[in-house]
N, C-alpha and C positions, 0 to 999 in steps of 0.2 A: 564450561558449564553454561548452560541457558533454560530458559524457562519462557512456556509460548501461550500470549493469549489471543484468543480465535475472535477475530473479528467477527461473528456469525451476526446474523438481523439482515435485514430491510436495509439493501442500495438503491439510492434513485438514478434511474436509466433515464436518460435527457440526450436530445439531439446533438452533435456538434458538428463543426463545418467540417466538408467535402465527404456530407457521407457513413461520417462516425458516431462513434455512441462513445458518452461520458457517463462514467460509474459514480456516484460519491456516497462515504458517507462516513457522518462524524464519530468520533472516539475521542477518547481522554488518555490524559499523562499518566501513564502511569507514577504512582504516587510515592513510591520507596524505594528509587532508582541510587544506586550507592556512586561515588566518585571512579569504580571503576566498570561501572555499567554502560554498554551502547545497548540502545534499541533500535532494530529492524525491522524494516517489512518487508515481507514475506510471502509467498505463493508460489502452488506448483505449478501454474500455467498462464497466461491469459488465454482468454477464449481467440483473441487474433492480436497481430501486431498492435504496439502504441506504446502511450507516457504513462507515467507514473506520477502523481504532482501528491504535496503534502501542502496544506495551507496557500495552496497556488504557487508553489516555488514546482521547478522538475526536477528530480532528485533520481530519472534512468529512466532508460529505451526497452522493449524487449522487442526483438525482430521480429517473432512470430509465434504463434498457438504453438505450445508442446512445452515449452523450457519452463525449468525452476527458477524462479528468481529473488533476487535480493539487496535491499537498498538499507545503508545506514544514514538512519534519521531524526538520530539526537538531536543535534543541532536546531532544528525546526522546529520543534515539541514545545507546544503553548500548552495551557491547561485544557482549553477546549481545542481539538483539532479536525482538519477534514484531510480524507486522505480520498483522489481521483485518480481514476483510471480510466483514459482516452483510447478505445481500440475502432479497428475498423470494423467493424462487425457488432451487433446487435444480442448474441447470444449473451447467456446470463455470466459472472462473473465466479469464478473458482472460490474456494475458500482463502483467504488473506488473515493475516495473522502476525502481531506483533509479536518478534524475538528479543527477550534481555538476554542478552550475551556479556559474558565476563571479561575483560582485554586478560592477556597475559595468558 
């Protein structure tokens, strides 16, 4: 079972070295996470290869524009969070989306 909420709004797109473009933008905890709840994020693509960082930690790679992906990111969840996306390429970022997911 899971349940998915859609990061939609306003990412700031900011230069990073050799070239790349960094996405960020912040979210919150979700607030009613039970003991057997992980949260992920989520997207069906990035626009080009890069990281993925939550609160500046990296938490997964995606090689290249086209893949679905998905990173479990409990562990990291403060009350206010930022979640970034380092790609090489400048084009605008996909739809991202936290998953609560149920274990078992």
């Amino acid at each position: 079972m899971s349940h998915t909420i859609r990061l939609r709004g306003f990412w700031t797109a900011t230069p990073a070295d050799g070239g790349r473009t960094r996405h960020a933008r912040a979210f919150g905890r979700p607030g009613t996470l039970g003991p057997a709840e992980r949260v992920w994020l989520v997207g069906p693509a990035l626009p080009g290869a890069g990281g993925v960082f939550v609160n500046g930690t990296p938490v997964g790679t995606v090689p290249g524009a086209g893949g679905a992906w998905a990173f479990d990111v409990t562990a990291l969840l403060l009350p206010r969070n930022e979640v970034a996306v380092v790609v090489d390429t400048a084009d605008p970022m996909a739809d991202v989306a936290l998953e609560i997911r149920t274990d078992g």
